[in-house]
C-alpha positions as CSV (number, residue, x, y, z in Angstrom):
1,X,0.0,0.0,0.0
2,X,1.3,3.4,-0.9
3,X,0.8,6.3,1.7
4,X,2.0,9.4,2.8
5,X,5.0,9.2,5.6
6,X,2.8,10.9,7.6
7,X,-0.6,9.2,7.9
8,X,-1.3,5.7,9.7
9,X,-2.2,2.8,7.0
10,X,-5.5,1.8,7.2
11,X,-7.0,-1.3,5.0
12,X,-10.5,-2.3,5.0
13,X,-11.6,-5.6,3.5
14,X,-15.6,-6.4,2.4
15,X,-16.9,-9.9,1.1
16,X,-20.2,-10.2,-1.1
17,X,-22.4,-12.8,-2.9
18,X,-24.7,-11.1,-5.2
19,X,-25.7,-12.2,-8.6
20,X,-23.5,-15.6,-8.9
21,X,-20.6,-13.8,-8.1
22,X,-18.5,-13.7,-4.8
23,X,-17.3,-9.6,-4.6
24,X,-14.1,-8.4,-2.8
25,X,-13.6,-4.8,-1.9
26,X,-10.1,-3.9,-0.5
27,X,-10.2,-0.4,-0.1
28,X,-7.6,1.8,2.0
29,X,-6.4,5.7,2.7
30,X,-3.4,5.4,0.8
31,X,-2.6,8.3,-2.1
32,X,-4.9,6.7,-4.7
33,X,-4.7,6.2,-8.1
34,X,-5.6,8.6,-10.8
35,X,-8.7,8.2,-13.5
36,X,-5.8,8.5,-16.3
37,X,-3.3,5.3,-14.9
38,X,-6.6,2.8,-14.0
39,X,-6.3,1.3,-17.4
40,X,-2.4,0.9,-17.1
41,X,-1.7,-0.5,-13.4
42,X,-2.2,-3.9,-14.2
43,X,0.1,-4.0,-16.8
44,X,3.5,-5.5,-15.7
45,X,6.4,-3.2,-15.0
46,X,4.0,-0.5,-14.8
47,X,5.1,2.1,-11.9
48,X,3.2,5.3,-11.1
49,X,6.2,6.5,-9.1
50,X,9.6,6.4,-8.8
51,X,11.5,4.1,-7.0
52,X,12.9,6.6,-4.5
53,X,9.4,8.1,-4.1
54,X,7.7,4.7,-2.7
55,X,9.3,1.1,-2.9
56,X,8.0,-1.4,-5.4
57,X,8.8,-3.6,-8.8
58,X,5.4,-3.2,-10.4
59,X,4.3,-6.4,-11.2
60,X,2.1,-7.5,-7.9
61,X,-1.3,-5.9,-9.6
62,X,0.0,-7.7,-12.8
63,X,0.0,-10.9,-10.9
64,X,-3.6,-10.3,-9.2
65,X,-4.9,-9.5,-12.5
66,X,-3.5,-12.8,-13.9
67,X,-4.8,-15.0,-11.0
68,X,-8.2,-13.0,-11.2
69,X,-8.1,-13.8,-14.6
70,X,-7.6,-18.0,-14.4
71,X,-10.4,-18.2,-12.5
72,X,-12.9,-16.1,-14.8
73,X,-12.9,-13.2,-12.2
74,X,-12.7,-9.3,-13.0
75,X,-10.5,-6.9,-10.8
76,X,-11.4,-3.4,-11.4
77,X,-10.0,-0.1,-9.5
78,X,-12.1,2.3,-7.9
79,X,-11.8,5.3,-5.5
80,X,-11.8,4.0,-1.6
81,X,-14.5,5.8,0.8
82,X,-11.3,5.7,3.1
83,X,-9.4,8.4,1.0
84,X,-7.3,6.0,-1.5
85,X,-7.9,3.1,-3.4
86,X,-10.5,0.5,-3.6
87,X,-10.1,-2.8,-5.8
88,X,-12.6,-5.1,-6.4
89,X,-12.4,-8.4,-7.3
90,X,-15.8,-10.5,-8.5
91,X,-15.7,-14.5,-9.2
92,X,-18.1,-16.5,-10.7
93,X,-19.8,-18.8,-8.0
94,X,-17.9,-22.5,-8.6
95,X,-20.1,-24.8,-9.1
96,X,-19.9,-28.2,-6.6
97,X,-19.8,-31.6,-8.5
């Protein structure tokens, strides 16, 4: 999670079942991500920031998209009601033999 130096982290975590689909909200009050880069963060190599700015190799939202993505799932990126980010994350309901 990126955040200011200055603020305490806070993440917030939500399960759902609505529609045949089990929903996932992880939001938190970090800095946020900006309408313009949503489309480009789950790219790999993709950074926002520099490496001196906040820490990171840009490729862990690469990896959650592809795991999202092998089990027929979506992971889209919203803005959090705590201040930063909110991702969600639906899968299709697996059906039991």
């Amino acid at each position: 999670m990126f955040v200011q130096k200055d603020k305490q982290p806070h993440v917030k975590i939500v399960a759902d079942y609505k529609n045949n689909e089990q929903i996932f909200k992880i939001m938190d009050n970090g800095i946020g991500i900006s309408q313009e880069y949503r489309d480009k963060i789950f790219q790999i190599f993709t950074r926002l920031h520099s490496e001196a700015e906040f820490k990171g190799s840009g490729i862990g939202l690469a990896i959650c998209k592809k795991i999202v993505d092998l089990h027929h799932g979506t992971i889209a990126v919203a803005d959090s009601d705590l201040g930063g980010t909110c991702f969600v994350i639906c899968l299709p309901k697996v059906s039991s033999a």
